[in-house]
N, C-alpha and C positions, 0 to 999 in steps of 0.2 A: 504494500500500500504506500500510496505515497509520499502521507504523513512520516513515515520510518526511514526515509533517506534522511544523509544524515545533515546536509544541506536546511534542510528542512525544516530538522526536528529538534537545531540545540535552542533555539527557544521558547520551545514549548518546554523541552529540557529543564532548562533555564528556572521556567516560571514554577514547574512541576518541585523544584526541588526548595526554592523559595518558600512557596506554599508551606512546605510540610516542617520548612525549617522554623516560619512564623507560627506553625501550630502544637508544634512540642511543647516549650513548655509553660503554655496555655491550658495544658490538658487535664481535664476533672479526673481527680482520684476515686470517686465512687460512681455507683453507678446513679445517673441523672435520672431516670423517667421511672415511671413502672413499666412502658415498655422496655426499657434498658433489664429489667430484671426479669421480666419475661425472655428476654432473649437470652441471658446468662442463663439461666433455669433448661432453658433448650439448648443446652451446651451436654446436659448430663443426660436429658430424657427427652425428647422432641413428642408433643402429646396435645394438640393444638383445642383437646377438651376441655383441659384444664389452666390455658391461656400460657402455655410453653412452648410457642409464644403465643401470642392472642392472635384471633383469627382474622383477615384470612391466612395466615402461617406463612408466611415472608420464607418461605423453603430452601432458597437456593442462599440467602442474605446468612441464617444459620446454618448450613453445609458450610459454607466459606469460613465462617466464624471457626464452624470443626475444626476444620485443616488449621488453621492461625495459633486455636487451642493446642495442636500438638505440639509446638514450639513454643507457646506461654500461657501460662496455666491460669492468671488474674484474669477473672471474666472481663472486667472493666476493660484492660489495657487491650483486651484482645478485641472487643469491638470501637475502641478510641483511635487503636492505631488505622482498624481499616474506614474510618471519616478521616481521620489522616492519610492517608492513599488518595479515598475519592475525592477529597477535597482539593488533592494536590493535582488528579488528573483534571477533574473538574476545571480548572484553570486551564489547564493546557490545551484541552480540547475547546474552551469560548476560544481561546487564541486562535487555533486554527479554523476553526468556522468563521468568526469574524473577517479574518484575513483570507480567505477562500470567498466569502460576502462583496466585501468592499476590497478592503486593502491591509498593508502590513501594520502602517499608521492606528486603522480602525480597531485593528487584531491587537496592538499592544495594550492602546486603551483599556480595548475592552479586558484582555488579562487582569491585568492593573484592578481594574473596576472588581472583577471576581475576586482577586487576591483579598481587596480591606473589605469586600460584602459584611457585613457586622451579620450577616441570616447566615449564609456560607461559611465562613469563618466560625462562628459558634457553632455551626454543626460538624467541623472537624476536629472542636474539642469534646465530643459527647459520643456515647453507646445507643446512635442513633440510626435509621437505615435512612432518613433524610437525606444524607450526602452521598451517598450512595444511587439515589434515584436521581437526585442532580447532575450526577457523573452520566449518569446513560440516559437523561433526557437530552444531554448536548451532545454525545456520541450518535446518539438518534437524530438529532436537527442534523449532525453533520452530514451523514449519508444520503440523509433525505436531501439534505439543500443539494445533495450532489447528484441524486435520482433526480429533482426538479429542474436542476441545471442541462438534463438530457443524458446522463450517464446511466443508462439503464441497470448495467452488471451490478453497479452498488445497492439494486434494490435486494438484493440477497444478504447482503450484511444488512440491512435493514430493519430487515425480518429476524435475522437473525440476533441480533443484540434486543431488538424489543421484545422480543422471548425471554432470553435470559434477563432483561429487566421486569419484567413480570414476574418472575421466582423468585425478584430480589424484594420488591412491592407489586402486589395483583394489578393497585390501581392502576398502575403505567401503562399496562396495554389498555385499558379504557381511554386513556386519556392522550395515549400518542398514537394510537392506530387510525385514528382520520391523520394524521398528519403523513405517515403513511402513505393512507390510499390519495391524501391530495398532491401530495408530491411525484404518484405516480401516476396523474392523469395523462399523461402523453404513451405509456407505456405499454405496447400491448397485453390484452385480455390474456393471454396464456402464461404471458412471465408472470402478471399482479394474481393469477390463480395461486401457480406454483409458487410463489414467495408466502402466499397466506397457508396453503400449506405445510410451509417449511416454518411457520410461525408458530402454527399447530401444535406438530410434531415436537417443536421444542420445549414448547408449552406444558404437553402430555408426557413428554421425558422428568419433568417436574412435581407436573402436579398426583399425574398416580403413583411415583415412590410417598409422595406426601400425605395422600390418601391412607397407603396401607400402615407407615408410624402412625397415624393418628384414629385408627381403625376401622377404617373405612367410610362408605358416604354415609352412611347414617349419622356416625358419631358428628363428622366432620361436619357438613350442612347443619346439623343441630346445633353445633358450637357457634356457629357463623347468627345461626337463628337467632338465639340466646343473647350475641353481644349486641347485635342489630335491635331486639326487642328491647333490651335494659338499657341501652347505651347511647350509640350512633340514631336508630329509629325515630321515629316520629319526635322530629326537629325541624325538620322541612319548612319552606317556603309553603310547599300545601297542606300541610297540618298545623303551620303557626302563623302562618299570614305574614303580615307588615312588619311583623314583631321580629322574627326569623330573618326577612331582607334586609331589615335595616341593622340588623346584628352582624348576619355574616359580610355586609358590605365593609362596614367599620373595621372588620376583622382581618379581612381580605386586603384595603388599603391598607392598614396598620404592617403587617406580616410581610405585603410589596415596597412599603416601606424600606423595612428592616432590609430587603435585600438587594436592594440597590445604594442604599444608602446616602450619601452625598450626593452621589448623581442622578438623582431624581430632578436638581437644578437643570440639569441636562436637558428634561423630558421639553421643557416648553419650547427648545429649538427644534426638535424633532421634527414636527409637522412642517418648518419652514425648509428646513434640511431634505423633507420631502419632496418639496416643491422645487426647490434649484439646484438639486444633488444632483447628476446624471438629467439623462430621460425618464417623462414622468411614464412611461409605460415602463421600467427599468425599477422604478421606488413602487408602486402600484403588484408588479411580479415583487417582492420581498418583504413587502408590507402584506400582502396574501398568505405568504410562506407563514411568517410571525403572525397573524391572527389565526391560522391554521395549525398552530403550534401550540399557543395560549389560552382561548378561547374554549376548547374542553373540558379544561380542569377548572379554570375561570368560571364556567356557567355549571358548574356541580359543585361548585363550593359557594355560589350563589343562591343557588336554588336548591339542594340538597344537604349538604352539611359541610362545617370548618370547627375544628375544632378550636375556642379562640386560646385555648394554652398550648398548642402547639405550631408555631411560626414556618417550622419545616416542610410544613406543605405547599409552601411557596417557590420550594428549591424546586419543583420540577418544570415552572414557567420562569427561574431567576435569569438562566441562559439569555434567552430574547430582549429581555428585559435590558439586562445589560451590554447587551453589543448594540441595542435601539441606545441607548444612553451613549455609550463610546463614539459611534458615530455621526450624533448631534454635535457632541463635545468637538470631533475632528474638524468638521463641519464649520462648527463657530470657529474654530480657531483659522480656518484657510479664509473665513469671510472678514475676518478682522486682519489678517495681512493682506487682503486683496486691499481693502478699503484704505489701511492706517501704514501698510509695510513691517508690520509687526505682528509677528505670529506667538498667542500666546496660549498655544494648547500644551505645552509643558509646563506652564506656570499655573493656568487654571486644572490642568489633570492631577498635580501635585497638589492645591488647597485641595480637593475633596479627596483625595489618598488620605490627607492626615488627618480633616473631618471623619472618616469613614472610621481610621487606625484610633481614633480619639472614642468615638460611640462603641466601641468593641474593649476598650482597655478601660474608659473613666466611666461613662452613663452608667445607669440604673437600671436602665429599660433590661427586657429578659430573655435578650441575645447579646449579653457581655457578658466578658469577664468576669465583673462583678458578680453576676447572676452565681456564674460557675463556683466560686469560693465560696458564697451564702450558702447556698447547697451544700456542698461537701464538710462548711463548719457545723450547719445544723443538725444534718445526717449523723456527723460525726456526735455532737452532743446527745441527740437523741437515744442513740445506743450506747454509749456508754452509760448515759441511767438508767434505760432498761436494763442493762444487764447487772444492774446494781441487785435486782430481783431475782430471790431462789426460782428455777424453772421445776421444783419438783411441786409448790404450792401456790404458784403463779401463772396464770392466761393471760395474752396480750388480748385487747379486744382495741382494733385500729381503723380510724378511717380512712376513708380510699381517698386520701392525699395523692394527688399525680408525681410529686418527689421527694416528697416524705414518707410515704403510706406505709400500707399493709406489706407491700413487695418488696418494700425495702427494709423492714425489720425482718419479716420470714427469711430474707436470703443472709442479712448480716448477722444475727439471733438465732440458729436453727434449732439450737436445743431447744428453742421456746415453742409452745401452742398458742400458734395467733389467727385468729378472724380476724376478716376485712368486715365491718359493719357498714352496709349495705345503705347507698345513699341515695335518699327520700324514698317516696311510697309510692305502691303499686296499688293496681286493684285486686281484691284477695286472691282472685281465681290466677293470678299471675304472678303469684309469689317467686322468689327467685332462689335459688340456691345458694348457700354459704360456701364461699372461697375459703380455707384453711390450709395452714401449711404446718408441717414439722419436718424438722432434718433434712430443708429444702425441698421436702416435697409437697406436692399440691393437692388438696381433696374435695369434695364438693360431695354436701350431706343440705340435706331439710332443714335440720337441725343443728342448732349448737349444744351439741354434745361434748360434757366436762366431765373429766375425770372425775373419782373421788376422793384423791389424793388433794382438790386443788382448793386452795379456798379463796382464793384474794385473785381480783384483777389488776391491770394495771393497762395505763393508758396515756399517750401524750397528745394535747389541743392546742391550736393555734390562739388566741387569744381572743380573736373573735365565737368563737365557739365554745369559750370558757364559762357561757349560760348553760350547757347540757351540764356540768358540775357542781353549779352553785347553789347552795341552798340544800345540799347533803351535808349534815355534819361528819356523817364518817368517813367521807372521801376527802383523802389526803391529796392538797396539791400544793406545787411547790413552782417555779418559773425557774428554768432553767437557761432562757435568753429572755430576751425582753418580748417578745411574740410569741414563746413557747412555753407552754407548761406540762411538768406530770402528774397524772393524778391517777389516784391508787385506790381499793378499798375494797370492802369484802365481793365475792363475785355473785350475791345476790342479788347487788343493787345493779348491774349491767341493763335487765330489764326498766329500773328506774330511770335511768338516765338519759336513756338511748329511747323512748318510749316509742319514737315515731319510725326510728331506723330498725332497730330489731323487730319490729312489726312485721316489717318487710322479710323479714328471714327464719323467725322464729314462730313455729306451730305450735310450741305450750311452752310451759313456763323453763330456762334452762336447768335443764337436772345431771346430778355426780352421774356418769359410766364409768363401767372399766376402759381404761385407754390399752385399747388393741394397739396400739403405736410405740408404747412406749421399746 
């Protein structure tokens, strides 16, 4: 390919090792999400019933982790280093698509631009498949921009990598397969059959070894069922109306934001950079390409669901985004030495380098740095008081905090028995099952079933949430940061507490069993 000459390739090189060098050590020592802990979990037992990982089972994202696992044994390190990878190709490849687009100028921009993304750059410090899907939504534009450009043969890597990025994230082939079939409208009917074929087949090399770990379709569409119903489900535009669009819009800018960064200044040249760049048939053919790219995952996270604490889901339209920003940027800068004799697209591509390098190392917002230390101090505080508690007369009962939660004391705590208490209420006939773990592993019961060894709970709240403890005198609690508290007490009162969440999981009152587990 022609990318790998070597002419070529040392600046993609170049950028690729940049990347990975700005992302070391940056890098979160624990694991960031409860998806992150789901995917460590699926290191030891891949079971996508029990949310190892959570469904739709990201297959091919933890195979890869396997392989990584055999050379380092830290779950954490072993999916940080590989957003370190993607985050590094990620780079490499906007470079050579932009530059392949417009030119070499627009191509370094645009790198540049990838490199201080404050959305991209956070996700190549995290145990996240984000960066990962960003990696092969641009390896995908790239092919395609090249099936578009009239290179037929490339439609076969095409298909091929949007396969394998489908077992790295399901959603990718939803959301890049128009891009795809628009890229190969000139292409005859017989090659775009056989390429959907060959997409297939990749597809199925994936998804039935996945199938049979997780025990077939039953289990598996059930599990999917199950998150869909409690979860992701009825969130929508058509089950929540105005409520839901005006939500995910806010969410959507906010996250598009995050990953362009500085050069969103950029965007209001765009449209005129449209107009006197080249031929307007010439901006019109690549402005098609990029709304055919975008626009998928765009109007299914507008009208279907975004999840607003995770920003990652924006990496897989960041690509376009930011090579549309590099080459407004290029743009302005040739129109102010035509006009002045002074060309200052080095001087204005460096102020937002260090804007972008500034929002990723100093802000608050929660794709910095910052973000990552808060986490890993909290985490870290969190479990070191937990473990202050005997595990032979103690239950954790946790809620499903996205980075603090249930996933992340079960994995770091094992000897302990922890529920995730199940947040807000259902309707009775839709009760949902208890999530429990011990010794790392994961179980799903009706009930919360206690030993009768055990007598005392224990449990840490965010401060706002410090009303489900108040007003117990026997529950001991104590603030262990200024937002964090533990609170402890006999594990009769779980039901008191929790009155509205345990509802949701608990069919009678909790009662001592033998613990089959211990």
């Amino acid at each position: 390919m022609e990318f790998l000459k070597s002419r070529t390739a040392s600046i993609p090189t170049l950028f690729f090792l940049l990347t990975v060098a700005t992302r070391i050590p940056f890098s979160s020592k624990l694991l960031y999400h409860m998806d992150s802990v789901h995917f460590a979990l699926a290191l030891e037992r891949y079971d996508v019933t029990v949310h190892q990982p959570h469904p739709p089972g990201y297959f091919l994202y933890v195979m890869l982790g396997r392989l990584v696992h055999l050379f380092i044994k830290d779950a954490n390190d072993v999916f940080v280093l590989m957003s370190i990878v993607f985050s590094g190709l990620t780079v490499a490849v906007v470079f050579l698509l932009a530059e392949e687009m417009y030119d070499r100028k627009t191509g370094i921009i645009a790198a540049c631009f990838a490199l201080t993304s404050p959305n991209l750059w956070f996700h190549g410090e995290v145990a996240l498949s984000y960066g990962a899907e960003g990696f092969f939504s641009a390896l995908i534009g790239l092919f395609c921009w090249r099936v578009y450009s009239g290179r037929d043969n490339d439609i076969w890597l095409s298909a091929l990598f949007l396969g394998i990025a489908g077992g790295i994230r399901q959603n990718s082939v939803l959301f890049l397969l128009p891009l795809l079939l628009f890229s190969a409208r000139k292409v005859p009917l017989g090659k775009i059959g056989a390429a959907l074929l060959l997409l297939g087949a990749v597809c199925c090399a994936w998804f039935f070894p996945m199938l049979q770990m997780t025990g077939g379709w039953d289990a598996y569409s059930g599990a999917f069922r199950e998150l869909w119903q409690f979860n992701t489900g009825h969130n929508s535009v058509f089950d929540r109306g105005w409520q839901a669009f005006s939500l995910f819009s806010r969410v959507l800018y906010c996250f598009s934001a995050y990953s362009v960064g500085a050069s969103i200044f950029a965007v209001g040249f765009a449209a005129y950079a449209r107009l006197r760049c080249g031929s307007a048939q010439n901006n019109v053919t690549k402005l098609s390409f990029f709304a055919a790219w975008v626009l998928p995952s765009v109007v299914f996270y507008l009208l279907i669901f975004i999840h607003p604490a995770n920003p990652g889901y924006a990496l897989i339209f960041t690509p376009p985004l930011l090579i549309l920003c590099a080459r407004a940027t290029a743009y302005r800068g040739a129109e102010l030495r035509r006009r002045s004799g002074k060309d200052s697209t080095l001087l204005v591509t460096s102020v937002l380098l260090l804007v972008n390098t500034c929002v990723f190392l100093f802000s608050t917002w929660p794709i910095s740095w910052r973000t990552i230390k808060d986490h890993d101090r909290d985490l870290t505080s969190i479990v070191t008081e937990l473990r202050s508690f005997d595990p032979s007369t103690t239950v954790f009962f946790v809620m499903p905090y996205l980075f603090t939660g249930f996933r992340q004391v079960m994995y770091y705590l094992p000897k302990y028995r922890v529920y995730q208490i199940n947040s807000g209420s259902v309707p009775p006939q839709e009760k949902r099952s208890i999530f429990w773990g011990i010794n790392r592993n994961t179980f799903l019961s009706k009930n919360a079933e206690i030993p009768g060894t055990i007598s005392n709970f224990a449990t840490f709240l965010y401060k706002e949430d410090g009303d489900y403890v108040s007003g117990h005198q026997e529950i001991i609690c104590r603030f262990i940061l200024p937002r964090i508290m533990i609170a402890s007490g006999p594990v009769s009162l779980v039901q008191k507490i929790f009155p509205i969440r345990t509802s949701t999981f608990c069919e009678g009152p909790i009662r001592p069993t033998p613990d089959q587990f211990r």
